[in-house]
mmCIF file as Biopython writes it, N, C-alpha, C and O atoms, coordinates in Angstrom:
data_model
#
loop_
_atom_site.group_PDB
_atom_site.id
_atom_site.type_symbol
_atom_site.label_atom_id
_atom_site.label_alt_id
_atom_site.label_comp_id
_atom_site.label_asym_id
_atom_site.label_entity_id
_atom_site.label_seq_id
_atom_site.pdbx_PDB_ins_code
_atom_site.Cartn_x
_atom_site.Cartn_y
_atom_site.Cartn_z
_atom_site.occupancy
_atom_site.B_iso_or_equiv
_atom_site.auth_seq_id
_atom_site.auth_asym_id
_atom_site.pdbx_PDB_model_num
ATOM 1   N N  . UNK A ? 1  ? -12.991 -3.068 10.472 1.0 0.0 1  A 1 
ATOM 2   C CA . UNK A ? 1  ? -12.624 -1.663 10.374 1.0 0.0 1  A 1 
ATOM 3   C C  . UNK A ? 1  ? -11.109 -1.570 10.515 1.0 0.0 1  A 1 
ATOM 4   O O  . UNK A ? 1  ? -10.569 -2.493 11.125 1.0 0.0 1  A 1 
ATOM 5   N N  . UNK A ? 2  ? -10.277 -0.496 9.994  1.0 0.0 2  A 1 
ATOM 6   C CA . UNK A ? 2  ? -8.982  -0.142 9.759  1.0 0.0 2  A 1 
ATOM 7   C C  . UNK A ? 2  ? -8.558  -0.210 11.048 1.0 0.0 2  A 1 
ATOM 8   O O  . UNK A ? 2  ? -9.205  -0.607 12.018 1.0 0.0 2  A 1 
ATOM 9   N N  . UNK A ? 3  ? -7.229  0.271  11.010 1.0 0.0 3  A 1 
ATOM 10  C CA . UNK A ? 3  ? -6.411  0.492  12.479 1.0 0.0 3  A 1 
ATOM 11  C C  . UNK A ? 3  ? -6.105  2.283  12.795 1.0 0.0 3  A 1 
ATOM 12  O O  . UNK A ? 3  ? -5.532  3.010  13.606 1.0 0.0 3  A 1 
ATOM 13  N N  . UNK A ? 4  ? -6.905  2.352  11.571 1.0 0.0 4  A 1 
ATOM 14  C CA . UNK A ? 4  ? -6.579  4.161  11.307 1.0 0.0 4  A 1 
ATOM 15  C C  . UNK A ? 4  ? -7.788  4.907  10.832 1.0 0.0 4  A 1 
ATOM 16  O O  . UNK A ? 4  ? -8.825  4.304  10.554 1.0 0.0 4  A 1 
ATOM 17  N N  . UNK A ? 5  ? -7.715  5.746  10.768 1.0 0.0 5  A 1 
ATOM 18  C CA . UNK A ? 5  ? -8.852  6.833  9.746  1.0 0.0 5  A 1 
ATOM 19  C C  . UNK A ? 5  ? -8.154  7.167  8.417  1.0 0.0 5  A 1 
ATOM 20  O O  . UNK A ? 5  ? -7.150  7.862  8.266  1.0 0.0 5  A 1 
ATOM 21  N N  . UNK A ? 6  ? -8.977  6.455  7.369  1.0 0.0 6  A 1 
ATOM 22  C CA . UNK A ? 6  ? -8.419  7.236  6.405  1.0 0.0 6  A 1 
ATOM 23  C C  . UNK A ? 6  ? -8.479  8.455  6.196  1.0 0.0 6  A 1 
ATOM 24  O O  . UNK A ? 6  ? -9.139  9.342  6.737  1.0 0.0 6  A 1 
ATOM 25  N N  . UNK A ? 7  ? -7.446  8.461  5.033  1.0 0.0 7  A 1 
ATOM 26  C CA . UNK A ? 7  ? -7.003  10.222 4.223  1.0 0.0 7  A 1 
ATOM 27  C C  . UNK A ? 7  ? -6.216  10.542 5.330  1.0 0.0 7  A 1 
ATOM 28  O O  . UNK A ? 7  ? -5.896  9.641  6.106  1.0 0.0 7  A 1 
ATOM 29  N N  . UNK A ? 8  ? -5.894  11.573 5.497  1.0 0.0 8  A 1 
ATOM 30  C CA . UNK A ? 8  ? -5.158  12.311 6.302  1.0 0.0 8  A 1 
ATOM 31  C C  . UNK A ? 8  ? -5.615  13.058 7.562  1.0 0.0 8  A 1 
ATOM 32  O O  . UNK A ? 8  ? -5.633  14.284 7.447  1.0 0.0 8  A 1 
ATOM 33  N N  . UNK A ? 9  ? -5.975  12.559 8.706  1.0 0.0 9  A 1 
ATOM 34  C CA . UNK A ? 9  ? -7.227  13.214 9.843  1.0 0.0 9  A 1 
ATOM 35  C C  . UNK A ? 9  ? -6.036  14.259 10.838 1.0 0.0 9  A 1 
ATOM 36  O O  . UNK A ? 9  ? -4.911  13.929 11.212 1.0 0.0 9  A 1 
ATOM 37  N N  . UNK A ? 10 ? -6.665  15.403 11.040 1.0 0.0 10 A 1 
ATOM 38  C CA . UNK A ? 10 ? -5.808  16.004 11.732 1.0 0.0 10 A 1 
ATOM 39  C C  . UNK A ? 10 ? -5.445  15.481 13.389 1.0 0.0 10 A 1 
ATOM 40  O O  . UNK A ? 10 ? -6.150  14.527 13.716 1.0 0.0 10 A 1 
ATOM 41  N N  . UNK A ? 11 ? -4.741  15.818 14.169 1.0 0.0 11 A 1 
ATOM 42  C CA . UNK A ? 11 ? -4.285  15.207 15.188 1.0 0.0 11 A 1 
ATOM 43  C C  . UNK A ? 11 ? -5.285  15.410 16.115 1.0 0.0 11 A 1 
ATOM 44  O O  . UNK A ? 11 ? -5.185  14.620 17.053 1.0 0.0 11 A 1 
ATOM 45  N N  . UNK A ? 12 ? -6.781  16.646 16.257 1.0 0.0 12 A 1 
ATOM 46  C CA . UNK A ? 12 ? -7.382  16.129 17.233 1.0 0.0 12 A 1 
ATOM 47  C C  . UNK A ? 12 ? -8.436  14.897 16.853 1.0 0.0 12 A 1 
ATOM 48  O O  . UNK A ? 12 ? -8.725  14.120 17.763 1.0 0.0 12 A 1 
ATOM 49  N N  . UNK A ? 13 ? -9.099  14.668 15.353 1.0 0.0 13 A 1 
ATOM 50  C CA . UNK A ? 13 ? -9.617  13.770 14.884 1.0 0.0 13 A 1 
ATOM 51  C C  . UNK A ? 13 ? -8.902  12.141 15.118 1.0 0.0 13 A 1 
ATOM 52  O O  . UNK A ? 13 ? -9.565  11.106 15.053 1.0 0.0 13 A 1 
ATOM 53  N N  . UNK A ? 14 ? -7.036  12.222 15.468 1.0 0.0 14 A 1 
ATOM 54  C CA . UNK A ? 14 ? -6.548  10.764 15.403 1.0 0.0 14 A 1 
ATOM 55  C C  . UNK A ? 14 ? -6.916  10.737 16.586 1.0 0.0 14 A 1 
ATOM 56  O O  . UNK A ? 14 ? -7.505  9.743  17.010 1.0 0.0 14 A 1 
ATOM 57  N N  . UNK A ? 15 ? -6.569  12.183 17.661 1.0 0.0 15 A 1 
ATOM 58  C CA . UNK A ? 15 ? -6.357  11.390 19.075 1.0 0.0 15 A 1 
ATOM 59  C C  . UNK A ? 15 ? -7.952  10.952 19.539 1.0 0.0 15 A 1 
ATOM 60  O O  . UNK A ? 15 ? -8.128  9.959  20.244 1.0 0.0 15 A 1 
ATOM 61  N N  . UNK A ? 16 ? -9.151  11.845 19.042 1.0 0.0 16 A 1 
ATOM 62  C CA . UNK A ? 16 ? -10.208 11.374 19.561 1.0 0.0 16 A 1 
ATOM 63  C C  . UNK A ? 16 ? -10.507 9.418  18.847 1.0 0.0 16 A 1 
ATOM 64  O O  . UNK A ? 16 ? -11.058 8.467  19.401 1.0 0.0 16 A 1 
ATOM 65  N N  . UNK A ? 17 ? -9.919  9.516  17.613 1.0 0.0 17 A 1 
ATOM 66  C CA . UNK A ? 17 ? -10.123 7.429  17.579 1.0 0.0 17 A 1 
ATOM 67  C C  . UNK A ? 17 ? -9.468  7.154  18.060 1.0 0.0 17 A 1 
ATOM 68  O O  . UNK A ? 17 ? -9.940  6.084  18.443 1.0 0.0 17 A 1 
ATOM 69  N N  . UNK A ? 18 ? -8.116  7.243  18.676 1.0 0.0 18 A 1 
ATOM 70  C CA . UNK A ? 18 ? -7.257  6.288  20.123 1.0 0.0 18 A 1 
ATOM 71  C C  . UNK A ? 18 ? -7.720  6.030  21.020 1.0 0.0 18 A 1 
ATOM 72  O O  . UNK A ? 18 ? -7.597  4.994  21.674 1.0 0.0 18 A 1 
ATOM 73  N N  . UNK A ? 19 ? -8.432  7.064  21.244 1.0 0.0 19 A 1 
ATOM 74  C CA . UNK A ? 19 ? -9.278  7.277  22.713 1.0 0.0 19 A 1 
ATOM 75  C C  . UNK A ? 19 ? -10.659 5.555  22.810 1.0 0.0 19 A 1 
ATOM 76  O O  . UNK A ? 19 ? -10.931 4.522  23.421 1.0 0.0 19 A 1 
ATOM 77  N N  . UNK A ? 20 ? -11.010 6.393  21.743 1.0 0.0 20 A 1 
ATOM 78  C CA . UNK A ? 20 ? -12.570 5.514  21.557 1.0 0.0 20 A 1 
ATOM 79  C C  . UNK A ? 20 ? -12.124 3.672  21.399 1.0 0.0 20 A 1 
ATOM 80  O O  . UNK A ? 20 ? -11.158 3.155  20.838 1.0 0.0 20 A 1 
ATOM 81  N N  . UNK A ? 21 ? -13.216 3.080  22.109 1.0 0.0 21 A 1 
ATOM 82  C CA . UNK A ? 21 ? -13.548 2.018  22.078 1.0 0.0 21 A 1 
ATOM 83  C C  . UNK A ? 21 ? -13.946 1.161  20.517 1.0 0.0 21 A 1 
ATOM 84  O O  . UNK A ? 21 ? -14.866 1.485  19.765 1.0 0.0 21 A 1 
ATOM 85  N N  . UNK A ? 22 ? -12.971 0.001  20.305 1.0 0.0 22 A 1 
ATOM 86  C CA . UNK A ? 22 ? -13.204 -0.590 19.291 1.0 0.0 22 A 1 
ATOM 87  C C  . UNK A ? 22 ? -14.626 -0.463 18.554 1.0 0.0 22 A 1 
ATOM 88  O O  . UNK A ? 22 ? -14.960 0.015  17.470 1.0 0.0 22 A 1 
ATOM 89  N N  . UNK A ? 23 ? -15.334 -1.100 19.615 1.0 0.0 23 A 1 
ATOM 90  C CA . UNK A ? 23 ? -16.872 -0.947 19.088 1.0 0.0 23 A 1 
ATOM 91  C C  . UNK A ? 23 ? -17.517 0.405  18.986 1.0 0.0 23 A 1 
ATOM 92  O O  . UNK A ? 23 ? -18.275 0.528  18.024 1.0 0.0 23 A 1 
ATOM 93  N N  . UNK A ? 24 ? -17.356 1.604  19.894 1.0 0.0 24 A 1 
ATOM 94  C CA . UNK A ? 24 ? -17.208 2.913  19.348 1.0 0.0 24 A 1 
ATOM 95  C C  . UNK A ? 24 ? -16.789 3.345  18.267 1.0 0.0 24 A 1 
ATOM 96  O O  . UNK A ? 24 ? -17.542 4.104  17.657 1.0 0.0 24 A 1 
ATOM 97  N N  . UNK A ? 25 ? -15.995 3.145  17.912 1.0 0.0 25 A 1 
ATOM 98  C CA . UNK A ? 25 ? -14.625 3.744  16.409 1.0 0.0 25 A 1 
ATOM 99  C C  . UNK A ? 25 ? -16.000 3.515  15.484 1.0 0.0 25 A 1 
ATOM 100 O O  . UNK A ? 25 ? -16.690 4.493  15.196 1.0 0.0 25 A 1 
ATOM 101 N N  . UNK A ? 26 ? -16.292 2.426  15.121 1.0 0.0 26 A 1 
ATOM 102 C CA . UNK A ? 26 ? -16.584 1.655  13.443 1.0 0.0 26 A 1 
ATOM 103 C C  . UNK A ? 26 ? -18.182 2.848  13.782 1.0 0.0 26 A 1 
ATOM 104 O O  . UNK A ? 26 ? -18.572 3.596  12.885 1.0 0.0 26 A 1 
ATOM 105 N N  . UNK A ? 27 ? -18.596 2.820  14.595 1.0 0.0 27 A 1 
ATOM 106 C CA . UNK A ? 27 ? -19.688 4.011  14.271 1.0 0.0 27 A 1 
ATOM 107 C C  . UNK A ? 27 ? -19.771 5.459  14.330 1.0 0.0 27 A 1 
ATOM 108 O O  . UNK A ? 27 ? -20.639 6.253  13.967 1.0 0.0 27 A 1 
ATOM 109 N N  . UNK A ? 28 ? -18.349 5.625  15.024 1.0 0.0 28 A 1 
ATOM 110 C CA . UNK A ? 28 ? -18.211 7.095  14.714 1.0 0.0 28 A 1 
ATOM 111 C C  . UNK A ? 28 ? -17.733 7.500  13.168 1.0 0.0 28 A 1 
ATOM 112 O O  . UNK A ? 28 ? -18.299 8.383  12.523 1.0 0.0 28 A 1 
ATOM 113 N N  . UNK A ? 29 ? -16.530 6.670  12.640 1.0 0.0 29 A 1 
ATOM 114 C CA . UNK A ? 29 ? -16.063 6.328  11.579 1.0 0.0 29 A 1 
ATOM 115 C C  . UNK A ? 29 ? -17.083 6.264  10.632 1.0 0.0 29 A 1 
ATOM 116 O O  . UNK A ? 29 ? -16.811 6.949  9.646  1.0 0.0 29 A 1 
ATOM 117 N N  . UNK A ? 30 ? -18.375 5.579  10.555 1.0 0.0 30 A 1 
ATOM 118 C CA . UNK A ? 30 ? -19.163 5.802  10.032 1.0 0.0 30 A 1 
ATOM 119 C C  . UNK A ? 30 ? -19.661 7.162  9.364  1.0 0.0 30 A 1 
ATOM 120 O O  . UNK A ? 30 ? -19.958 7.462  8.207  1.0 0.0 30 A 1 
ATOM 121 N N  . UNK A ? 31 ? -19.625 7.976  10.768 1.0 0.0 31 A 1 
ATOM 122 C CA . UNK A ? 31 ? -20.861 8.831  11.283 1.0 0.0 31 A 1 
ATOM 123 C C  . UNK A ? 31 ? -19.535 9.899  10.477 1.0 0.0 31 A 1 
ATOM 124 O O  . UNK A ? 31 ? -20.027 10.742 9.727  1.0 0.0 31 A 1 
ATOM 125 N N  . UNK A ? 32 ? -18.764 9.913  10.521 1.0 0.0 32 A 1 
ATOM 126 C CA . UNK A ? 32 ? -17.643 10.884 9.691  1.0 0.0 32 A 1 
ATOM 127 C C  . UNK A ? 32 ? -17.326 10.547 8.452  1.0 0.0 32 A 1 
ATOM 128 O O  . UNK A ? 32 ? -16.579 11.300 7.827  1.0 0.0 32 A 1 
ATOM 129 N N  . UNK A ? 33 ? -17.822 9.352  7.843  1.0 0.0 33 A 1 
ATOM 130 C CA . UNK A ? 33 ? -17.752 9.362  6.583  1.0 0.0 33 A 1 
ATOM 131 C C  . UNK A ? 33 ? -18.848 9.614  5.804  1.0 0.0 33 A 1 
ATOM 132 O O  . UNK A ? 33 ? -18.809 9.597  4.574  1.0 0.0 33 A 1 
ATOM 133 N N  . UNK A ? 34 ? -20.150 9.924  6.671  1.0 0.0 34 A 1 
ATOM 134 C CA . UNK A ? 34 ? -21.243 9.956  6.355  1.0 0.0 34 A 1 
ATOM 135 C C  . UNK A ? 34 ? -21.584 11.141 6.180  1.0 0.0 34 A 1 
ATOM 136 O O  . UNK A ? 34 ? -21.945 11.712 7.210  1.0 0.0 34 A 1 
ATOM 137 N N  . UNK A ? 35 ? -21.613 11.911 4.965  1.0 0.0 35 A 1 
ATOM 138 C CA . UNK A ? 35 ? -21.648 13.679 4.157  1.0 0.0 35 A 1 
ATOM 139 C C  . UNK A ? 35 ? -23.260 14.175 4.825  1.0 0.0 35 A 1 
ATOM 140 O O  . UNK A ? 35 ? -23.570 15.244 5.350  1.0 0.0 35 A 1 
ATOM 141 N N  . UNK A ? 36 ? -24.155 12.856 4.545  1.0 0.0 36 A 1 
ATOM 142 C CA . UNK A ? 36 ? -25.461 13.384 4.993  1.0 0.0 36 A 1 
ATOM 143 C C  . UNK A ? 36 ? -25.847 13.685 6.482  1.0 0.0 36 A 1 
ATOM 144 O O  . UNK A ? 36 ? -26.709 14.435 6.939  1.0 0.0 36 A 1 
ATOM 145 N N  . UNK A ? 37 ? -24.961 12.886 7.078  1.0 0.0 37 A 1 
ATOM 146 C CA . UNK A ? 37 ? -24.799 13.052 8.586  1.0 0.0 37 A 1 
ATOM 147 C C  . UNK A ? 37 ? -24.187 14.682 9.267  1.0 0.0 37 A 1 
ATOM 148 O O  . UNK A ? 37 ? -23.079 14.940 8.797  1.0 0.0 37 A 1 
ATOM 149 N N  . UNK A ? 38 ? -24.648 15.639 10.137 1.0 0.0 38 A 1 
ATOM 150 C CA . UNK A ? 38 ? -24.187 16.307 10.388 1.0 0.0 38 A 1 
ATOM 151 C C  . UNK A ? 38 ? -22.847 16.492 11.287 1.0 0.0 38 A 1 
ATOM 152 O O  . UNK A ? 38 ? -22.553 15.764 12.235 1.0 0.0 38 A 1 
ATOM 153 N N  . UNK A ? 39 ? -21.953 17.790 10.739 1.0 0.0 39 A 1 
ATOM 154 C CA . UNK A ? 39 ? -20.898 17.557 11.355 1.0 0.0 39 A 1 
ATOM 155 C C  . UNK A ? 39 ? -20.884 18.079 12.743 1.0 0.0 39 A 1 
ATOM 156 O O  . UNK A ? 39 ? -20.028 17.895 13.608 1.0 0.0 39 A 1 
ATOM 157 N N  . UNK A ? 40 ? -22.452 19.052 12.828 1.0 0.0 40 A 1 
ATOM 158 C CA . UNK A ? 40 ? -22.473 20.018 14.574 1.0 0.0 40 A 1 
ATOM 159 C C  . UNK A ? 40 ? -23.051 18.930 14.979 1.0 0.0 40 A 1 
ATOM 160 O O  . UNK A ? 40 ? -22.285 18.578 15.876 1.0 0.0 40 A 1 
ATOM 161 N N  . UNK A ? 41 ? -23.920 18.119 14.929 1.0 0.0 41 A 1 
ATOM 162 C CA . UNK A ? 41 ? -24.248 17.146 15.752 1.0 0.0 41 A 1 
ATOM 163 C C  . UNK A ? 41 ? -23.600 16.100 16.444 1.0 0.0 41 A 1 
ATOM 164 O O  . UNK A ? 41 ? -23.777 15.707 17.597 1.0 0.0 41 A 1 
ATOM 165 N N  . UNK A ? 42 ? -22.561 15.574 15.274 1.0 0.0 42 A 1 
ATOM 166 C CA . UNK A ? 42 ? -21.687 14.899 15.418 1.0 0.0 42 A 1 
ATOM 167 C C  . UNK A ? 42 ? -20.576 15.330 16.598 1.0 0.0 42 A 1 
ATOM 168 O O  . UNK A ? 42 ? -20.128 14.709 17.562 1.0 0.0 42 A 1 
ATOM 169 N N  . UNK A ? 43 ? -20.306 16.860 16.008 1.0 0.0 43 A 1 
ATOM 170 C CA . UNK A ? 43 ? -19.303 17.317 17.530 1.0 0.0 43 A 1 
ATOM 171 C C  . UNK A ? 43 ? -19.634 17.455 18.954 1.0 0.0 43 A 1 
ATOM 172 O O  . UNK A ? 43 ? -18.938 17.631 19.954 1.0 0.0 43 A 1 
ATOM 173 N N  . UNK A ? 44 ? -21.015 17.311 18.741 1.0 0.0 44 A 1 
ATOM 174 C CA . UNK A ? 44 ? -21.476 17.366 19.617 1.0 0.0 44 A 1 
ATOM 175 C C  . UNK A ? 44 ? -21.806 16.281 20.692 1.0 0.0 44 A 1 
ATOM 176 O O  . UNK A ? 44 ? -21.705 16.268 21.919 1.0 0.0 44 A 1 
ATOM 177 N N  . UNK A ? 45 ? -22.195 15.468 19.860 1.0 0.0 45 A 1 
ATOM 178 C CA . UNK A ? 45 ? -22.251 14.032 20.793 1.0 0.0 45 A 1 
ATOM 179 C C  . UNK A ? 45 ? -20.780 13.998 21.030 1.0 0.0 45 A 1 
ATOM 180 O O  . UNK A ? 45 ? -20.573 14.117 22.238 1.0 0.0 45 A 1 
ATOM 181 N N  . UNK A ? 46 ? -19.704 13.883 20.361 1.0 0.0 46 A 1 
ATOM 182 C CA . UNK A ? 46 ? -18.043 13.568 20.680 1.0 0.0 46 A 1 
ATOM 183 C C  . UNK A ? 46 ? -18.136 14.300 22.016 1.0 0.0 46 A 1 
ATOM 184 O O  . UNK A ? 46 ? -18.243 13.627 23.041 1.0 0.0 46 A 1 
ATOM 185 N N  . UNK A ? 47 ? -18.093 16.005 22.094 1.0 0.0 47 A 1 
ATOM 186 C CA . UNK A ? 47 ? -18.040 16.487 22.975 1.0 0.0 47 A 1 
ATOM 187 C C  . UNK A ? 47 ? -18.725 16.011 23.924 1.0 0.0 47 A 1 
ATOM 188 O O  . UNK A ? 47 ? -17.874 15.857 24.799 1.0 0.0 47 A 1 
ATOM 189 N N  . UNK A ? 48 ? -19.800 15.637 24.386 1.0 0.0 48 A 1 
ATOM 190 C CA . UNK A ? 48 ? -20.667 15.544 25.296 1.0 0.0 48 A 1 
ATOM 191 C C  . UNK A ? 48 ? -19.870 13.979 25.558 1.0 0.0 48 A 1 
ATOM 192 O O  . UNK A ? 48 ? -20.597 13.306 26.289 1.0 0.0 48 A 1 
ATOM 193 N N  . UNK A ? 49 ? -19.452 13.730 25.430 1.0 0.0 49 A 1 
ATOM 194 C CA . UNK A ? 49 ? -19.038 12.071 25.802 1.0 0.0 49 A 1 
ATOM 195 C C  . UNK A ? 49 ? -17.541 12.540 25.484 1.0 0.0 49 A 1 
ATOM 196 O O  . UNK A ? 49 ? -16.934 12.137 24.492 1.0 0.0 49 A 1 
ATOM 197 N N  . UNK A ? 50 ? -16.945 13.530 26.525 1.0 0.0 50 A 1 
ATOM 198 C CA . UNK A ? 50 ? -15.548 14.232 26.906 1.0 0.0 50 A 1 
ATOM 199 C C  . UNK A ? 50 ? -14.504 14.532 25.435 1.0 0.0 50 A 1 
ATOM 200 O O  . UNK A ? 50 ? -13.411 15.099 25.455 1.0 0.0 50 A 1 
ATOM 201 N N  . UNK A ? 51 ? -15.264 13.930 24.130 1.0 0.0 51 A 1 
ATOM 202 C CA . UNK A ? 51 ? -13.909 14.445 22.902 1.0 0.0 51 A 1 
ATOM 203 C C  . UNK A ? 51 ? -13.955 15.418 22.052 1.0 0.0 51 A 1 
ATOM 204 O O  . UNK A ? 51 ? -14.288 15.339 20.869 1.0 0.0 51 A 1 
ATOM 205 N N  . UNK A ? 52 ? -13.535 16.599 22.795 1.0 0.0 52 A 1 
ATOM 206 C CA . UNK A ? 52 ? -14.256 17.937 22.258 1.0 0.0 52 A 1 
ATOM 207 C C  . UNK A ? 52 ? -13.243 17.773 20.770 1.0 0.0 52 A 1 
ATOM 208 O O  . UNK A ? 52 ? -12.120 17.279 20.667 1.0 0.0 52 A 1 
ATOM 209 N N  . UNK A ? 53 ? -14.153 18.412 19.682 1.0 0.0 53 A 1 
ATOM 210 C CA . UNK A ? 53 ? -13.736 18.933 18.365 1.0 0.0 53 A 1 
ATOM 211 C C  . UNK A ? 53 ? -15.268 19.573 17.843 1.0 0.0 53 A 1 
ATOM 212 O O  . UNK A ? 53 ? -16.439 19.289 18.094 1.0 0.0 53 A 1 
ATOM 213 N N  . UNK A ? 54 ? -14.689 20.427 17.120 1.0 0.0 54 A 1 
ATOM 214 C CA . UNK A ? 54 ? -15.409 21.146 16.190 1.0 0.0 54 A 1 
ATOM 215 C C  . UNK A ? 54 ? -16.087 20.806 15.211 1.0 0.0 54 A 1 
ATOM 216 O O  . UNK A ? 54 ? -15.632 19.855 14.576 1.0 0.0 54 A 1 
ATOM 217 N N  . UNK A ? 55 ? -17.228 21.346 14.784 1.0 0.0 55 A 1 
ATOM 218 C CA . UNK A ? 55 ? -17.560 21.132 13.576 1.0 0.0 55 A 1 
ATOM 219 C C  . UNK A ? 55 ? -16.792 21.114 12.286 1.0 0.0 55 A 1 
ATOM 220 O O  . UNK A ? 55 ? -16.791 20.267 11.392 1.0 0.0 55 A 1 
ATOM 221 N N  . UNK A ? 56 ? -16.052 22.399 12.414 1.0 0.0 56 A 1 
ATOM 222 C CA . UNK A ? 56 ? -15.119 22.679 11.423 1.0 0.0 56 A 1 
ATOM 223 C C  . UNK A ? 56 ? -14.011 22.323 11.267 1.0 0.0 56 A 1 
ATOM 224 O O  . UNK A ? 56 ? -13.204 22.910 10.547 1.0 0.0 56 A 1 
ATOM 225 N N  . UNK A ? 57 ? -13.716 20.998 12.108 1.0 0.0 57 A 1 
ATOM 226 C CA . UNK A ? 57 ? -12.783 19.941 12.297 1.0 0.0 57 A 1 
ATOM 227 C C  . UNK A ? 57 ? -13.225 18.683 11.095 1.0 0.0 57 A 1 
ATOM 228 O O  . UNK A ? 57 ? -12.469 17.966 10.439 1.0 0.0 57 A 1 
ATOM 229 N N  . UNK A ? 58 ? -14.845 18.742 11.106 1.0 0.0 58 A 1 
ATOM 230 C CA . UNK A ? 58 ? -14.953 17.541 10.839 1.0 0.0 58 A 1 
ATOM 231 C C  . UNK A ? 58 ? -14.900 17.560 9.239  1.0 0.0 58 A 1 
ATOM 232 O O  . UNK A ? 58 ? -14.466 16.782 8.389  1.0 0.0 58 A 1 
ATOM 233 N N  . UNK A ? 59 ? -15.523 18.773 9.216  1.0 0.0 59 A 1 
ATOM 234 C CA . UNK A ? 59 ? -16.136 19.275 8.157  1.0 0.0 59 A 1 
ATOM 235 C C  . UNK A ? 59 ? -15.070 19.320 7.188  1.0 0.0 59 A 1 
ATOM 236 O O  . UNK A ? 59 ? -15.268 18.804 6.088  1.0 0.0 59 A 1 
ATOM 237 N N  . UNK A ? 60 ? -14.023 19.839 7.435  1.0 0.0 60 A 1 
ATOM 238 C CA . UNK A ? 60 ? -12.019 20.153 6.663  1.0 0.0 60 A 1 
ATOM 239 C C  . UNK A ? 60 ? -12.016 18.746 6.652  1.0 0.0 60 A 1 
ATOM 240 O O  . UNK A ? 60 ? -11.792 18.474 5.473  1.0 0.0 60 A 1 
ATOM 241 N N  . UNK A ? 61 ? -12.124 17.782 7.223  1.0 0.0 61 A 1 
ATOM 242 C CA . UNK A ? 61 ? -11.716 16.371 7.455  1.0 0.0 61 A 1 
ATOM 243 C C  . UNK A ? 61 ? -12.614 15.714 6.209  1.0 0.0 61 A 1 
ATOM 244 O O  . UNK A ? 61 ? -12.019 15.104 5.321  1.0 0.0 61 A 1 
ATOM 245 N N  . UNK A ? 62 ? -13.720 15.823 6.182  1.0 0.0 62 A 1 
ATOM 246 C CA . UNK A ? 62 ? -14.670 15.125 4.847  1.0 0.0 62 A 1 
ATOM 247 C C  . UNK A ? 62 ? -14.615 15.669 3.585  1.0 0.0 62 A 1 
ATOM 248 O O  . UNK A ? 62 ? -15.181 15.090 2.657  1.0 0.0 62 A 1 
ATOM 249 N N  . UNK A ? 63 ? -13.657 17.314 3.312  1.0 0.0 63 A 1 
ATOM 250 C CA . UNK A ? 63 ? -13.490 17.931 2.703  1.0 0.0 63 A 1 
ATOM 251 C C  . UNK A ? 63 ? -12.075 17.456 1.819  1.0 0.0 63 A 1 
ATOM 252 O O  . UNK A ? 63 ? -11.940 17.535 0.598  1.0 0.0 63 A 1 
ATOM 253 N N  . UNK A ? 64 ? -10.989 16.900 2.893  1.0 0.0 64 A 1 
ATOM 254 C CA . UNK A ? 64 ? -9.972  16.583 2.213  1.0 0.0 64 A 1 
ATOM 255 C C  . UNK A ? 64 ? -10.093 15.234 1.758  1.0 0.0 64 A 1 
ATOM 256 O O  . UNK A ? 64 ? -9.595  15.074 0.644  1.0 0.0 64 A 1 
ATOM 257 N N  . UNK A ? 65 ? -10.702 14.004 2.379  1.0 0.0 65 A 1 
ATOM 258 C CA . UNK A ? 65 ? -11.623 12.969 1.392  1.0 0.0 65 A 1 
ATOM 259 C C  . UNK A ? 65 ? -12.033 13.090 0.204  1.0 0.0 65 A 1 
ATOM 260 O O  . UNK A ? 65 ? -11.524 12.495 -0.746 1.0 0.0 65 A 1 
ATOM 261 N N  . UNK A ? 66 ? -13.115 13.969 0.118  1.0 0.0 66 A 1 
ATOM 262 C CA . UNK A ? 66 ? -13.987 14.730 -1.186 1.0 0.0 66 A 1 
ATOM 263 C C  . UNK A ? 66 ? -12.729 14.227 -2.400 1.0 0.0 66 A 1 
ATOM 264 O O  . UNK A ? 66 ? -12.734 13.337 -3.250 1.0 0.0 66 A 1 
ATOM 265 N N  . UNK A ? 67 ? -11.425 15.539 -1.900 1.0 0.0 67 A 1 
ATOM 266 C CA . UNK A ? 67 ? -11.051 16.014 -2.620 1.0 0.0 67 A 1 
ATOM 267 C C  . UNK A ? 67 ? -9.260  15.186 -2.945 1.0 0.0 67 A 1 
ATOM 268 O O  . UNK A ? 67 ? -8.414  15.536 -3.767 1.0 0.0 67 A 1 
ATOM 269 N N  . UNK A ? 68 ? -9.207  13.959 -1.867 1.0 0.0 68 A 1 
ATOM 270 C CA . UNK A ? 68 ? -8.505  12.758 -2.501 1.0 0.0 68 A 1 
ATOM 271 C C  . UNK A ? 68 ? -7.008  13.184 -1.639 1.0 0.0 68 A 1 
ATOM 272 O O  . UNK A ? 68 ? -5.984  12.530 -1.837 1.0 0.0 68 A 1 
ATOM 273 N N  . UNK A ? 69 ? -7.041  14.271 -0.744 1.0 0.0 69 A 1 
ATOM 274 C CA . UNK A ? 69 ? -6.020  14.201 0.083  1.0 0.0 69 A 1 
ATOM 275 C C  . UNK A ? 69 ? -5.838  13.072 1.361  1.0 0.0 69 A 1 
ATOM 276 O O  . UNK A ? 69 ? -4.835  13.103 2.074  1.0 0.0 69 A 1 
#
């Protein structure tokens, strides 16, 4: 896995992968590149394991992927 998130992730999306554990990252990373995967669920586990963001964090984030930003 990268040393980064691709595309362009906004600054609470970088600081929550600094945070996270190597072996953490490659499945959250996953779990955010993954369209079929939900993005409230997803914020939700982050949050609940202290890295609060939004759905509509994640959601703008898989959106500018989509769309090659």
């Amino acid at each position: 896995m990268s040393d980064s998130l691709p595309g362009q992730p906004g600054p609470t999306l970088n600081r929550i992968y600094e945070e996270l554990e190597p072996d953490v990252r490659e499945t959250v990373v996953l779990r955010l590149l993954d369209a079929a995967s939900s993005a409230e669920r997803l914020a939700l586990i982050l949050s609940r394991h202290g890295h609060a963001v939004s759905a509509s964090t994640i959601r703008t984030y898989r959106r500018s992927l989509r769309e090659g930003f």
